[in-house]
C-alpha positions in Angstrom: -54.3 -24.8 220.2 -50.6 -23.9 219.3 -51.3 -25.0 215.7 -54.5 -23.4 215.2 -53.1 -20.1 216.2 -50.1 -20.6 214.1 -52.6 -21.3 211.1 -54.6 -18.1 211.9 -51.3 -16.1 211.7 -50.0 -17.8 208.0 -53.4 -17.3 206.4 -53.9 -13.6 207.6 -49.9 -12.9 206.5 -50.7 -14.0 202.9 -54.1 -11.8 203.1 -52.0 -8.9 203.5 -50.3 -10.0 200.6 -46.9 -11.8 201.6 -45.9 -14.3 199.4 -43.9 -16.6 201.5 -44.1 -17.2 205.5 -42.7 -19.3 208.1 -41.9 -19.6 211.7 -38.9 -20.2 213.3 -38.1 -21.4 217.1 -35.6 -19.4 218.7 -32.1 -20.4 219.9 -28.6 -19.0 219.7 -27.4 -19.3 215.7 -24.1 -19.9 217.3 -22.9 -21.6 213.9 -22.3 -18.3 212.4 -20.4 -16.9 215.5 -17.2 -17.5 213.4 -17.8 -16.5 210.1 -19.4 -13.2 211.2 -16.1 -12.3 213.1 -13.6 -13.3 210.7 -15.8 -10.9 207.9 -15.5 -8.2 210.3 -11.8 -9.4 211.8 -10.8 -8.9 207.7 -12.3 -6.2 207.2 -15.0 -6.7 204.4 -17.9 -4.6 206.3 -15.9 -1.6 205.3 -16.9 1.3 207.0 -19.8 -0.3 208.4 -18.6 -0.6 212.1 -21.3 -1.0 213.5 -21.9 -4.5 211.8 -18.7 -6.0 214.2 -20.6 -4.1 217.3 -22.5 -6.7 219.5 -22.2 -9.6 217.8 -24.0 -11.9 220.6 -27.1 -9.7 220.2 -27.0 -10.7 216.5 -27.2 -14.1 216.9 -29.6 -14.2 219.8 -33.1 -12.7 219.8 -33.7 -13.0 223.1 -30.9 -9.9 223.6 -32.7 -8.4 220.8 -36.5 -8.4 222.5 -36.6 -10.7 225.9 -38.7 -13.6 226.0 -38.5 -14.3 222.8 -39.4 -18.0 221.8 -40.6 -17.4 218.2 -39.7 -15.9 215.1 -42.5 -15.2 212.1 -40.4 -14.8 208.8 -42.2 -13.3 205.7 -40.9 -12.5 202.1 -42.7 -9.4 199.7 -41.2 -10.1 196.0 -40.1 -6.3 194.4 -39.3 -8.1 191.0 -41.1 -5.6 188.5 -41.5 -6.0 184.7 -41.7 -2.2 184.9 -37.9 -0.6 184.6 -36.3 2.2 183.3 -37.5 2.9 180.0 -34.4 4.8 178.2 -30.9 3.0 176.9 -27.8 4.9 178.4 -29.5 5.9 181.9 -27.8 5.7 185.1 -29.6 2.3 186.7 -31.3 1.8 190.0 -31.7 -2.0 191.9 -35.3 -2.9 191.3 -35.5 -2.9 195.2 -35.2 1.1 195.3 -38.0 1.7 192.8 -41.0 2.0 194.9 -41.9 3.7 198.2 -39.3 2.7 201.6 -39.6 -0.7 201.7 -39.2 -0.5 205.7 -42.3 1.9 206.1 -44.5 -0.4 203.5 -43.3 -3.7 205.4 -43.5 -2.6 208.9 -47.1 -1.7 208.1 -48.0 -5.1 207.2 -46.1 -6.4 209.7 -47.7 -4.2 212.4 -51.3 -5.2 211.4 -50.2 -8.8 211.2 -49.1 -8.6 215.2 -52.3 -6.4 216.1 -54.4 -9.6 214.7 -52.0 -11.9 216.8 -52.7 -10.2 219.8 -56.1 -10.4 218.7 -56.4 -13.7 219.0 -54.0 -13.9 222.4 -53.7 -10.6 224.1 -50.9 -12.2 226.6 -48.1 -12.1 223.7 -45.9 -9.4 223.1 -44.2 -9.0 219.9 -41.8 -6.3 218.1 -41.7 -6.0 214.5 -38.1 -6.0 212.3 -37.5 -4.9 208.9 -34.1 -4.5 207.8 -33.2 -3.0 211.0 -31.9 -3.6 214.6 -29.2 -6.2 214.9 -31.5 -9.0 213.7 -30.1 -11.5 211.5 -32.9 -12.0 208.8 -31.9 -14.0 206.5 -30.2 -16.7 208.7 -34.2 -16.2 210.6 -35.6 -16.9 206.9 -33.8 -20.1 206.1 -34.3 -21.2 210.0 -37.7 -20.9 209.0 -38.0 -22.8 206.1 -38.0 -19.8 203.4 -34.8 -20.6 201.6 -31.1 -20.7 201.4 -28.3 -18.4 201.3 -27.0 -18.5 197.5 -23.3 -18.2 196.5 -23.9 -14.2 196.2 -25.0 -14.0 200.0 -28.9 -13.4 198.8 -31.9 -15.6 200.5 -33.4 -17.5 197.3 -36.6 -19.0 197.5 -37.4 -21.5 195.3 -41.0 -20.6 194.2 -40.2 -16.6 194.5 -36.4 -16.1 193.9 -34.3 -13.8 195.6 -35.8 -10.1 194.4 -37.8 -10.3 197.6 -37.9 -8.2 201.1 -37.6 -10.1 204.4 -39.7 -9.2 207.7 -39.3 -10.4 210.6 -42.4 -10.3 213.9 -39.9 -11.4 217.6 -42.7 -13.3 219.8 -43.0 -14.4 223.3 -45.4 -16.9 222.3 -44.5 -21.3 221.8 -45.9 -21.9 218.2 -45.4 -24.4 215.5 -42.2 -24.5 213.9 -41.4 -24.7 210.2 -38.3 -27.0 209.5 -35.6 -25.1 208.5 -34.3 -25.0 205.0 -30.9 -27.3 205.2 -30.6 -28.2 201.3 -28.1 -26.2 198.7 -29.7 -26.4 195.6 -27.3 -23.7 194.0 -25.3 -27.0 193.2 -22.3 -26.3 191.3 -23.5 -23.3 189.5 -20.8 -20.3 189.9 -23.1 -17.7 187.7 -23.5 -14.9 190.3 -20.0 -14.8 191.2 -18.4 -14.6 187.8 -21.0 -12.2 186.7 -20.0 -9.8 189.9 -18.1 -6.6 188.0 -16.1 -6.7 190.9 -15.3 -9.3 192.2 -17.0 -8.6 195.8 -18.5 -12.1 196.0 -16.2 -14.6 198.3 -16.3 -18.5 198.0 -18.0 -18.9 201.5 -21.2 -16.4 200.8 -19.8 -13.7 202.5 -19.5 -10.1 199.9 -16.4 -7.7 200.6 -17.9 -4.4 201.0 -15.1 -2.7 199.5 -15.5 -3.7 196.3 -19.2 -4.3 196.4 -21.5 -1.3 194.1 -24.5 -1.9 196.5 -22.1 -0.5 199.4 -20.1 2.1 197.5 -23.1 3.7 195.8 -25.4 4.1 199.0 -23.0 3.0 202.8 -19.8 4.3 202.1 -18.9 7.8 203.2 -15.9 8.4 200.7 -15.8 8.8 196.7 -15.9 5.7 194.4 -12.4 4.5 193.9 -11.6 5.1 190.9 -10.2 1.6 190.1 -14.2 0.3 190.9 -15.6 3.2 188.3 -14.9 1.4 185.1 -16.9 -1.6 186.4 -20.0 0.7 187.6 -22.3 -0.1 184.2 -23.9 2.7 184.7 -25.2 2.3 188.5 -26.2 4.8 190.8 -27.9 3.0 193.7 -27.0 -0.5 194.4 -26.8 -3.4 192.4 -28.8 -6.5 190.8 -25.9 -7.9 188.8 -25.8 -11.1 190.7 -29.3 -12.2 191.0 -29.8 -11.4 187.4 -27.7 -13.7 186.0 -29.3 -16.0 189.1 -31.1 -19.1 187.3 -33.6 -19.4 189.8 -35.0 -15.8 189.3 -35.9 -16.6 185.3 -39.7 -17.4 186.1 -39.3 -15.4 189.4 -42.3 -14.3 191.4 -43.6 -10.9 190.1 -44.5 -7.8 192.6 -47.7 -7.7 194.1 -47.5 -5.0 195.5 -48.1 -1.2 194.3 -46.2 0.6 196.9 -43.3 -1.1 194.9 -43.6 -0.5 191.4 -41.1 2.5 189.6 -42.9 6.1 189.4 -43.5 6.7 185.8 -41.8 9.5 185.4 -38.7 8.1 187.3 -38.7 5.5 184.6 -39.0 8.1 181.6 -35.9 10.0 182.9 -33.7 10.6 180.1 -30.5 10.6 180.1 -30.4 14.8 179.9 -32.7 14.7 182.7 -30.4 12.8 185.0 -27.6 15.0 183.9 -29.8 17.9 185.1 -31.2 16.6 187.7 -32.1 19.8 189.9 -32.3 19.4 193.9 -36.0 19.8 194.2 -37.0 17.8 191.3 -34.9 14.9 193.3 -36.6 15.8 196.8 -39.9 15.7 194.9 -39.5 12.1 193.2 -36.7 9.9 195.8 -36.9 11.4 198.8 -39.8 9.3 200.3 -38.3 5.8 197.9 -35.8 3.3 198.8 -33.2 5.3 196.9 -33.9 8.9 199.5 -31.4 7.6 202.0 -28.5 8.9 199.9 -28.7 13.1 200.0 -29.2 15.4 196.7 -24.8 15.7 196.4 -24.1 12.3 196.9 -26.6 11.3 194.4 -25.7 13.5 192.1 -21.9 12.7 192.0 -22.9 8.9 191.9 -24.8 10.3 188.6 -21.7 11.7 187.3 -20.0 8.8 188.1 -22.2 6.6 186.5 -21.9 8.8 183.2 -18.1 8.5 183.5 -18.8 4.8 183.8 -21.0 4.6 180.5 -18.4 6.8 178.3 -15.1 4.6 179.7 
């Protein structure tokens, strides 16, 4: 019975179009108690504070939604052949190109737990997306997805790393995918040379401070100006390390619509970024991944970026 249900719910995750899907069994991840409070301890979340904040709810689920016996893991490639069309742009990560990944996933997500309770209407579930204090990719590799490479990133070997992670918290026994225990980034070092600055540690961890994914959308303060020479250009985030990643070359493509760049996004030239007014920037980022960061943020992370190209 356990294993038919747990059949059910893989084959109607991949009709909604997930590409990769597992289940974990919960338990404390204990393991990473340590790591997690020396990051914090020196300092590498930056200003992200609340990252060292309850840190026994981050490795325990059952703080997180009570009862919880079961974790469904599921990964939603944003790799796109489609990018930014003009040389000398500021850049966006592929992962801000479409709509907010959180509203497109927690969708999914939300019909896949309606059709669980479909077929069980005693469990209770709460759907995770980026959000919360929910550890998701420790959850993914628990549940069979992947490993954490060298740059910190879930990789999956059929899919990559350009992929989202969502997570369903169950009060429901089902059957458990192994977890992932193997390293199969081996000796390769390619994502942390390639960082332009030097964020990534030896022990998977990134230092925030010097991280352009952090500076260009978490921090609250200007870009240091010792980090702008290293910018190439970027705006919003940054795909540097999973580039150069070796196990992204025949990468899964995006399946999925919501995720692919808005064409006149990727026509921007680069006099239109320069002039990029307010309500031509409410009209095309404000409902993407990228509409986080308000219009005078953005726009001094463009002029940034320009300062970065010119250097």
């Amino acid at each position: 019975m356990v294993e038919s249900l747990s059949d059910k719910i893989r084959k109607n995750a991949f009709e909604l179009g997930f590409q990769i899907f597992g289940i974990a069994r919960s338990r404390v991840l204990s393991e990473r108690e340590l790591i997690l409070k020396n990051w914090v301890a020196d300092g590498m979340n930056d200003n992200m504070g609340y990252l060292g904040r309850d840190t026994d709810v981050r490795l325990n689920p059952s703080l997180l939604f009570p009862g919880t016996k079961s974790l469904i893991v599921t990964g939603l490639s944003y790799n796109s052949d489609l990018k930014q069309k003009h040389p000398g742009v500021p850049l966006l990560s592929r992962y801000t190109y479409g709509q907010d990944y959180h509203v497109v996933i927690s969708k999914k997500l939300e019909a896949l737990l309606a059709y669980i309770r479909e077929n069980d209407n005693s469990i209770e579930g709460k759907v995770f997306v980026d959000s919360g204090k929910l550890s998701e990719k420790a959850w993914a590799q628990e549940a069979g997805l992947g490993w954490q490479g060298k740059h910190s990133i879930l990789i999956n070997r059929e899919i990559g790393s350009f992929f989202f992670i969502g997570v369903i918290l169950l009060n429901k026994e089902l059957a458990y995918d192994k977890p992932f225990e193997e390293d199969l980034c081996g000796n390769c070092r390619l994502c942390i040379s390639a960082c332009p600055t030097g964020a990534i540690n030896e022990n998977r961890t990134i230092d925030a401070r010097k991280c352009i994914a952090n500076l260009t959308i978490e921090s609250r303060g200007p870009i240091p100006e010792n980090i702008i020479p290293n910018l190439g250009g970027r705006i919003y985030g940054c795909d540097r390390c999973q580039e150069v990643c070796l196990w992204n070359k025949k990468a899964a493509k995006n399946m999925t619509p919501e995720f692919e760049i808005n064409p006149e996004i990727a026509g921007l030239t680069p006099e239109d970024w320069l002039h990029l007014s307010e309500e031509r920037f409410n009209r095309l980022f404000k409902t993407l991944g990228s509409g986080r960061v308000k219009y005078d943020r953005f726009s001094e992370n463009i002029r940034v970026a320009f300062k970065s190209l010119n250097a």
